[in-house]
C-alpha positions, -999 to +999 in steps of 0.1 A: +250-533+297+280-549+317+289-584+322+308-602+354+337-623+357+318-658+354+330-689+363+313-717+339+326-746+370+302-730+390+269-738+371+255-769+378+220-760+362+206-738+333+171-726+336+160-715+296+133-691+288+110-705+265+091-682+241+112-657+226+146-675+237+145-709+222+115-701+201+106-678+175+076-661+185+073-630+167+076-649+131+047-672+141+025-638+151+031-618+119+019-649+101-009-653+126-016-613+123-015-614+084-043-645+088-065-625+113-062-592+090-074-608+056-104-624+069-117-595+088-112-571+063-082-550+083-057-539+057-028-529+078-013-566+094+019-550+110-006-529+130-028-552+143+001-574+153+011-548+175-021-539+189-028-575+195+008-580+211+001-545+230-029-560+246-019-593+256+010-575+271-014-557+289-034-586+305-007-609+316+005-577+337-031-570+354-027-609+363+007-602+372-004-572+394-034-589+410-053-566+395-073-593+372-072-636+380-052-657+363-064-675+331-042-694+309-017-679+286-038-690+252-066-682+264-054-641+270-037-646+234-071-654+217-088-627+236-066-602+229-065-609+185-106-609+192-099-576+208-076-565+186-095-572+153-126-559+167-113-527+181-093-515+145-133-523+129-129-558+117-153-591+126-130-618+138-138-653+126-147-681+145-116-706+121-091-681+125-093-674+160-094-714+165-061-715+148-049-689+173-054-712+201-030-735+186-003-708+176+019-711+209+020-749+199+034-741+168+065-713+171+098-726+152+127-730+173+159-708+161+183-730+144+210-733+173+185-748+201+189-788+191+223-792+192+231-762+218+202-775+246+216-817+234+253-798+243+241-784+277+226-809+287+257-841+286+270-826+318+243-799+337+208-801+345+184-783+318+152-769+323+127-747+305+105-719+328+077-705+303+045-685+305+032-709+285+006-737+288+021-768+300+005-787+268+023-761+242+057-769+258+051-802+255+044-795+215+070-769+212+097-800+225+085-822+200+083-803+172+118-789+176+134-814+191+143-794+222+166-812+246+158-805+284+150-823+311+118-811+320+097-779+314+077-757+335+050-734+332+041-704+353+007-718+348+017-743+380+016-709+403-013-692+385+008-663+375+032-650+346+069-641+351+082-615+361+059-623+391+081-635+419+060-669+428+075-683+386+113-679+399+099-690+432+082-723+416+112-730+393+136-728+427+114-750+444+102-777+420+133-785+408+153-781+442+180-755+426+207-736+446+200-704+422+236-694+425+247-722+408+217-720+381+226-700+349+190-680+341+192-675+302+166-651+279+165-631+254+143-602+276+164-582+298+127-577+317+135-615+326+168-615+336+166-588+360+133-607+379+154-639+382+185-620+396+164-606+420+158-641+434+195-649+430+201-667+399+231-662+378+219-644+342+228-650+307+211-627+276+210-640+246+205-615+215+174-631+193+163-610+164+132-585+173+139-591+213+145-559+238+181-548+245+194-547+273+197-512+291+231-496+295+224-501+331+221-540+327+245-559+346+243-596+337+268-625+341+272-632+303+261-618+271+260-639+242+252-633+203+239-676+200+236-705+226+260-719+206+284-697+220+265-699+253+275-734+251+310-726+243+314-705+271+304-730+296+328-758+287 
């Protein structure tokens, strides 16, 4: 991966990722995995969890592809543990699966997010652009005391990112100049879809998240959004 000569004056906006970036998805999932596995008999919870992330994977990218019509993200997440569990020979149960549905409302921020998004935000416009329901971002704000000024979900467009139309409705709804937004996620995947449609890119390592390829070039590469925050002072 290579980074560009970056001029923080330049950014009037920063566009976060949600899940994954400023949330700690893959925590709440083992959890969630571990749950699913002991009621349905499945001894082997690191597996399932990666079947079950394997498949949701899976169906955003059909929806993605137009190869299958949108539904909403938890919906696909429930359907794929049901899927999951039944395909390694378990029963899911009705309780569990009902907590499932409420998992994307419950992810843990990572400990620099308050005071790094509160930081951003004095003196540049902040936003959130999730594939997740617009009712879990609301949650996930409150819960973590995220500081933006608004969030929006791919759910707006009836599509997940990387699809072009997410970039498309962040550009649009909030009336950016992308080449004065800063796009910042933990998946490289990300980055490169929201370069394509001309923002400026910032990766952020997060424990468990892709790396970036050697071929990656993104404007800045930061270990924490504390340094992110750093950076653009």
């Amino acid at each position: 991966m290579t980074t560009t000569t970056f001029q923080p004056s330049r950014i009037d906006a920063i566009v976060f990722d949600v899940i994954g970036t400023l949330v700690d998805e893959d925590s709440a999932w083992a959890s969630a995995a571990a749950r699913l596995s002991a009621s349905a008999g499945i001894r082997d919870s690191a597996a399932l969890h990666r079947t079950w992330a394997g498949l949701l994977e899976e169906r955003m990218g059909a929806v993605v592809d137009g190869r299958a019509p949108w539904q909403p993200h938890r919906r696909l997440v429930v359907e794929a543990a049901r899927d999951a569990v039944t395909g390694s020979g378990g029963i899911p149960t009705p309780e569990v699966l009902a907590e499932v549905s409420l998992l994307e409302r419950t992810y843990p921020a990572w400990p620099d997010v308050a005071e790094a998004t509160a930081a951003l935000r004095s003196d540049r416009l902040v936003a959130g652009v999730s594939n997740g329901d617009l009712d879990s971002l609301a949650r996930l704000s409150q819960r973590n005391a995220i500081s933006w000024d608004v969030a929006l979900s791919t759910a707006a467009v009836q599509t997940f990112k990387p699809a072009p139309a997410a970039y498309r409705h962040a550009i649009d709804a909030l009336d950016l100049d992308p080449g004065r937004t800063l796009f910042v996620a933990a998946h490289p995947w990300d980055l490169r879809a929201a370069a394509e449609h001309g923002f400026r890119t910032a990766y952020v390592a997060r424990p468990g998240a892709e790396h970036p390829s050697p071929h990656d070039s993104f404007d800045l590469a930061v270990d924490d959004l504390s340094t992110l925050s750093d950076r653009l002072r």
